[in-house]
Phi, psi and omega in degrees: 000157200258155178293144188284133178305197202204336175228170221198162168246193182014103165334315193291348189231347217297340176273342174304299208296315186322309177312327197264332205268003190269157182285128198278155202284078201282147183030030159293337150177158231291156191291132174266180207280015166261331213281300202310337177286322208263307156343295169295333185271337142336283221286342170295013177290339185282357182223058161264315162317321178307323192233154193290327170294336172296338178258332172297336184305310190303296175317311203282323186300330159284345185274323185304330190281313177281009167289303171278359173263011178248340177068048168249018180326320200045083180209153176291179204192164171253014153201168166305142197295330188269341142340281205300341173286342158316308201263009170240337164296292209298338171287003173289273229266127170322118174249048215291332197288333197236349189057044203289281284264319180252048181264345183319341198295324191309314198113175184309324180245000152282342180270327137335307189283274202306330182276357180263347180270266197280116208211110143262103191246137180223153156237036175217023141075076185067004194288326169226149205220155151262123169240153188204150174234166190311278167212180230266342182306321173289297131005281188295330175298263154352290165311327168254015164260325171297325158323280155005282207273301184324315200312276217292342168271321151341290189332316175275008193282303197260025161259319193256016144288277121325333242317105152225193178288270192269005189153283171286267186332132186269183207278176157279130189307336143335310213254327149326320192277012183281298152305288179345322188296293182309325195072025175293176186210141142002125157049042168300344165289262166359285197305334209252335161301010191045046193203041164340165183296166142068005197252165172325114169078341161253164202284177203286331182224006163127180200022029167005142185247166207290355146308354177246345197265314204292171200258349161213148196238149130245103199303144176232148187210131183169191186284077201311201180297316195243046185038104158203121163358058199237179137242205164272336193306327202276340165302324178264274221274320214130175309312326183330281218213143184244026208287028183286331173259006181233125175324139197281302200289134290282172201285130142323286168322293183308309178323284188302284195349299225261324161339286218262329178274346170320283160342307199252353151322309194252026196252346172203074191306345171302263276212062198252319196276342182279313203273329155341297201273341150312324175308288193325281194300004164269330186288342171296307171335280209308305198280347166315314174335306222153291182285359168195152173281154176313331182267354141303330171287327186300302187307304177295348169249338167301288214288333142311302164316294177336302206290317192290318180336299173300338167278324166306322180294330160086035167281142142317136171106308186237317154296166154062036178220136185279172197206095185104333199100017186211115198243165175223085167316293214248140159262340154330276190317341190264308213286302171307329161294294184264010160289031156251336190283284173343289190310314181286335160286325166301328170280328185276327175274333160259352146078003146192197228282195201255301158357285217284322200280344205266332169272004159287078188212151161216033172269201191275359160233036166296349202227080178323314164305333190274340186298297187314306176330291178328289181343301215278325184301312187258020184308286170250354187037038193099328232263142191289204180261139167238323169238089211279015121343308147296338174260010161298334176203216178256143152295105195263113159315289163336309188296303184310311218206064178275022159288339168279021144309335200271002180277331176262270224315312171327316162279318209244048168301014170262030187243098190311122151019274189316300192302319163299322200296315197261318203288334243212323168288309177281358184250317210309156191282217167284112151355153189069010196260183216280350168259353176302014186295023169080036188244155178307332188288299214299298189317291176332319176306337180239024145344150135244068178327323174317299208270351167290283196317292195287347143275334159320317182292326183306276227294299190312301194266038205332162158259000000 
């Protein structure tokens, strides 16, 4: 997580961005009954030691993990690899309030337009920040979906460490009974790496993250977010970021990333399958860093996905609950506001339409073959089948999880429910991996928004 400012830009907005820029309150107090939904759709990683595809799961997960951070993966990347480690220093820092940090995605000439409207700047290399937004509708937007998602994942760091809130203070019996259903256990990580909570070198409460686990490390020296000299070591151990104490399980970083580019997929839908493989690729960034395993990133964009699903959805629990100082009834309705701020600064700053401007691009997600590839890699990153039940077909989305219609229809609205919903069934990746266990949460893990969005598009847009 990027460090917390301490200063602000535009008044008019200044508690929106404060609300999206606070570090979410991990175990400040008990979870409420959305942190518990996403805690059960987590949690089969804790009862992955019972069974031997659960343990093969596990082994792959170190190894895979120390692969791509070593760079011997051979796998595609959107840059030459010491490029792309460039480009995962800069990505330690959150750009939560306004989400600029991942708009290069937008392109060359709309991510431009937005990042000179939406802005983070510091001149003491994050201690203190300027944030500045479209509008405060876009401001509100943002804030309470990244609130949303930050919740729910926080919720999960010292619960599947430990469980408790915070370290200490223990959990709710509710929320105990979350493992007991799996029959999970604690500090799976930490236990199964040989680097238990509290023992030499591991972290203080449990999931040691793979700079403490994997058996070679690799250091990157290069530039942060605010070109300012750095590495990755100052991102983990200090000063920058400190993760020696913080629990792995699941990734934050990936959690906002997959949030916020999401957010602006459906805030400019023309750039939708591009700002998609920006989610990917920040969430990939964590494990070049260092700082998380693929299943922490796996983890970490199901649970993104979910949560905006639900939030599209007008569910009890994720409307209508203030978050911050900052509540949403309809998010649909929030949503509508600001893709009209969005459409008008963007259009007035590219000087025609969000269409014509949006194919204005020569950045690293200019090569569409090259996106879908990346995309397609980190779907599973590998990782065997753990339910194996599940990897025989498809899962219908509709029956499971039809609110996960509303990740397309929001862009594409001339597409119903039903129809995203078998676009979204008829796209999915592979089946069985370790959050796949036949639950409405579970489905999300194997989403492939990339190849949905391009049958959406098909559908919406016929030629």
């Amino acid at each position: 997580m990027g460090r917390l400012p301490t200063t602000y830009g535009p008044a008019t907005m200044r508690l929106l961005v404060l609300a999206a820029l606070a570090l979410p309150a991990a175990g400040a107090q008990a979870q409420t009954a959305a942190n518990l939904n996403a805690l059960r759709g987590l949690a089969p990683v804790t009862a992955l030691d019972n069974t031997a595809a659960g343990k093969a799961a596990l082994a792959a997960n170190l190894t895979i993990t120390g692969a791509i951070q070593n760079g011997i993966a051979h796998r595609p990347t959107l840059l030459p690899f010491p490029e792309q480690q460039q480009q995962a220093l800069r990505d330690a820092y959150i750009t939560s309030g306004d989400a600029s940090g991942l708009a290069d995605a937008l392109g060359s000439k709309l991510g431009g337009v937005y990042q000179t409207a939406a802005s983070t700047t510091s001149t003491d290399d994050g201690k203190t920040v300027s944030v500045t937004n479209i509008s405060p509708a876009v401001a509100r937007l943002i804030a309470y979906a990244y609130l949303t998602t930050g919740s729910d994942s926080a919720s999960g760091k010292f619960f599947f460490a430990n469980a408790t809130l915070d370290g200490k203070k223990p959990v709710s019996s509710e929320a105990i009974a979350v493992l007991k259903a799996v029959d999970g256990i604690p500090d799976i990580f930490g236990k199964t790496y040989g680097l238990a909570a509290g023992s030499q070198g591991a972290d203080l409460y449990g999931d040691s993250r793979p700079f403490q686990t994997e058996p070679h490390f690799t250091p990157i020296n290069g530039k942060d977010f605010f070109a300012v000299q750095s590495s990755n070591i100052a991102y983990l151990r200090g000063p920058a970021q400190n993760l020696v104490d913080s629990p792995s399980y699941p990734s934050g970083h990936t959690t906002y990333g997959y949030t916020e580019a999401l957010v602006l997929a459906l805030l400019v839908p023309q750039r939708y399958e591009q700002m998609i493989t920006r989610g990917a690729e920040y969430g990939d960034n964590r494990i070049i860093m260092g700082a998380h395993y693929t299943m922490d990133v796996l983890g970490g964009r199901t649970l993104a996905l979910y949560d905006i699903a639900q939030l599209l959805a007008n569910k009890p629990g994720y409307v209508a609950v203030a978050r911050n100082g900052v509540q949403i009834d309809n998010f649909g309705d929030a949503l509508a506001a600001a893709r009209a701020d969005v459409t008008k600064a963007l259009e007035a700053g590219c000087g025609n339409t969000v269409a014509v401007c949006a194919t204005q691009d020569k950045s690293r997600f200019a090569h569409q073959a090259r996106n879908q590839a990346f995309y397609e890699v980190t779907q599973t990153y590998g990782l065997p089948v753990v339910f194996a039940h599940n990897a025989k077909g498809r899962e219908d989305v509709g029956k499971l999880a039809p609110e996960a219609g509303y990740l397309l229809t929001a862009a594409f609205p001339t597409l119903t429910l039903a129809q995203a919903d078998a676009i979204l069934t008829a796209t999915e990746g592979p089946g069985g991996g370790f959050l796949d266990n036949g639950s409405a949460f579970g489905i999300y893990s194997r989403l492939d928004l990339y190849r949905a969005a391009e049958k959406a598009i098909a559908v919406a847009h016929p030629r």
